[in-house]
N, C-alpha and C positions, 0 to 999 in steps of 0.2 A: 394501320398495321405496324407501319416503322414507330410510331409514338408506343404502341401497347412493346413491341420489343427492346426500345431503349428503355422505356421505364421498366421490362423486368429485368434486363442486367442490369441498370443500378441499384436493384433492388437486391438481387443476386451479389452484389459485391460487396454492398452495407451489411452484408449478411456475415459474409466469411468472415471469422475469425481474424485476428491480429495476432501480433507477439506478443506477450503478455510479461514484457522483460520487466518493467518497472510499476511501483503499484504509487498509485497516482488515486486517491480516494480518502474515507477516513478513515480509521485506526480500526483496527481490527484486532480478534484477539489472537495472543500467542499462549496462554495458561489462562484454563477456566474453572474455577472456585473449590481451587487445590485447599483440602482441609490438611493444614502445619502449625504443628502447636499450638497456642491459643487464638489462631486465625483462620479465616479462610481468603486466601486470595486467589486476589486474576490479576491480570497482565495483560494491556490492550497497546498495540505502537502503531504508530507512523515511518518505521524506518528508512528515511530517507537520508541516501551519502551525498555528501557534499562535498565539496575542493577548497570553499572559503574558510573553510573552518569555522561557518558557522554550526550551530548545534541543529541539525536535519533530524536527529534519531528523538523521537520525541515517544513517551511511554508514561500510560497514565496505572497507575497500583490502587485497583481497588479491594480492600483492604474491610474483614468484617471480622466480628468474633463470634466465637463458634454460636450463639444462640442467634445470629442474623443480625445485629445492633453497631453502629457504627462503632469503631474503637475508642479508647477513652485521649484526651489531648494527651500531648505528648508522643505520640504514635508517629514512629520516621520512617518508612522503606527507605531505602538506600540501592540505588539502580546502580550494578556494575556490567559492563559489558567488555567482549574483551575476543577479536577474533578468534572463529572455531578451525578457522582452516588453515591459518598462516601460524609457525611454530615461532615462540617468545614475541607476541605481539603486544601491543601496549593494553592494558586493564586501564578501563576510564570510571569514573567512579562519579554520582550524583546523589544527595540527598534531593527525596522529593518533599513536592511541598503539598499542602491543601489546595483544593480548587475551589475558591469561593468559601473558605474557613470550614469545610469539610472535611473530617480525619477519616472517613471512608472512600474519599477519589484523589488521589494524589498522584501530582506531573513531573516528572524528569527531563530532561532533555540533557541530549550529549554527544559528541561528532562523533557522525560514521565516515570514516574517511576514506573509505574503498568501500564498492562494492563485493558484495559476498558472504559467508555467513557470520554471523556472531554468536556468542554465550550468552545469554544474558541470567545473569543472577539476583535475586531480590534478597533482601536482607529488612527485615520488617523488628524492630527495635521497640520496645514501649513499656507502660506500667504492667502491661498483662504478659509480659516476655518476649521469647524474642525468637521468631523463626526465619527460616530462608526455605527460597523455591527459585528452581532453574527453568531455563528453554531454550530453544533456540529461534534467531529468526535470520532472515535475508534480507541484507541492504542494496538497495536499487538505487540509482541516481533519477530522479525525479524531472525526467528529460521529455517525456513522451509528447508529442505535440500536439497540440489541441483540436478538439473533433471539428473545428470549421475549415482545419488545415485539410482534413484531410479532404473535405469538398474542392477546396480552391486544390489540390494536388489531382482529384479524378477528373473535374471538369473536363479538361483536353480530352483526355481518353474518352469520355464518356460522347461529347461533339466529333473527335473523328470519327468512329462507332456508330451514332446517328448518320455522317456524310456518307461512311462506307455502305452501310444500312440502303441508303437514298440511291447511292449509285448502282447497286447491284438491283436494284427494284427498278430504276432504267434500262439497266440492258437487259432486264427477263422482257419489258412491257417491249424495247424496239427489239429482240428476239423474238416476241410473239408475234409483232405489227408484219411481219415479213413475208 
């Protein structure tokens, strides 16, 4: 009985919900296959802020012309981002490039240096002309700790739980023996 009850609260607790402060996964999209001028694009990121100033905000542009066909070379989106919430904040600016000599998936990368939200703006340049598309998205710090942390963090609880379990199953059995 103590075994089937500790294993359903930790059952019960793998269950509940977290914080969902930081997105810690792969890229997801933030614009999905906005038709603008001679294209249609999307907009997939990773936004993740960093303090080192490396480039965490990573943003892949995929990039079609309007019959579904990859664009012709020469085809640049041009990634700007530029805080939504803080007034005269810095505009950062990336041309992107091909992924694997691809002119329909193309990577940006460029620091989010604070958590919270951004602009972000496409700028899509080429022989077939030249559109732009906006969005927004949220930068997180890429902090959250890893799912076996969180075992080594419930274990305690999860063992007192079982001894309190044990001990009150003592004193019902020397309460009944009496």
């Amino acid at each position: 009985m103590t075994r089937l009850l500790s294993a359903s609260l930790l059952f019960v607790l793998l269950l509940l919900p977290g914080p969902a402060a930081a997105h810690d996964g792969p890229p997801y999209p933030i614009l999905s296959d906005r038709a603008e001028g001679p294209y249609v694009i999307s907009i997939w990121t990773d936004p993740d802020t960093t303090d080192d100033g490396t480039a965490g905000g990573q943003f892949w542009v995929l990039v079609r012309d309007r019959s579904g066909n990859a664009p012709p070379p020469g085809t640049v989106p041009t990634v700007a981002i530029a805080p939504a919430e803080r007034a005269g904040g810095t505009t950062l600016a990336a041309a992107a490039e091909p992924v694997d000599g691809d002119t329909s998936r193309q990577f940006a990368a460029l620091v989010m240096d604070h958590e919270g939200l951004f602009s972000v703006q496409v700028t899509v340049e080429g022989p077939l002309g030249v559109a732009s598309v906006a969005a927004q998205v949220e930068a997180t710090y890429d902090t959250r700790p890893p799912p076996v942390m969180l075992v080594i963090y419930l274990v305690p609880f999860v063992l007192l739980g079982i001894l309190w379990f044990q001990v009150l199953r003592r004193r019902r059995a020397a309460s009944a023996g009496r």
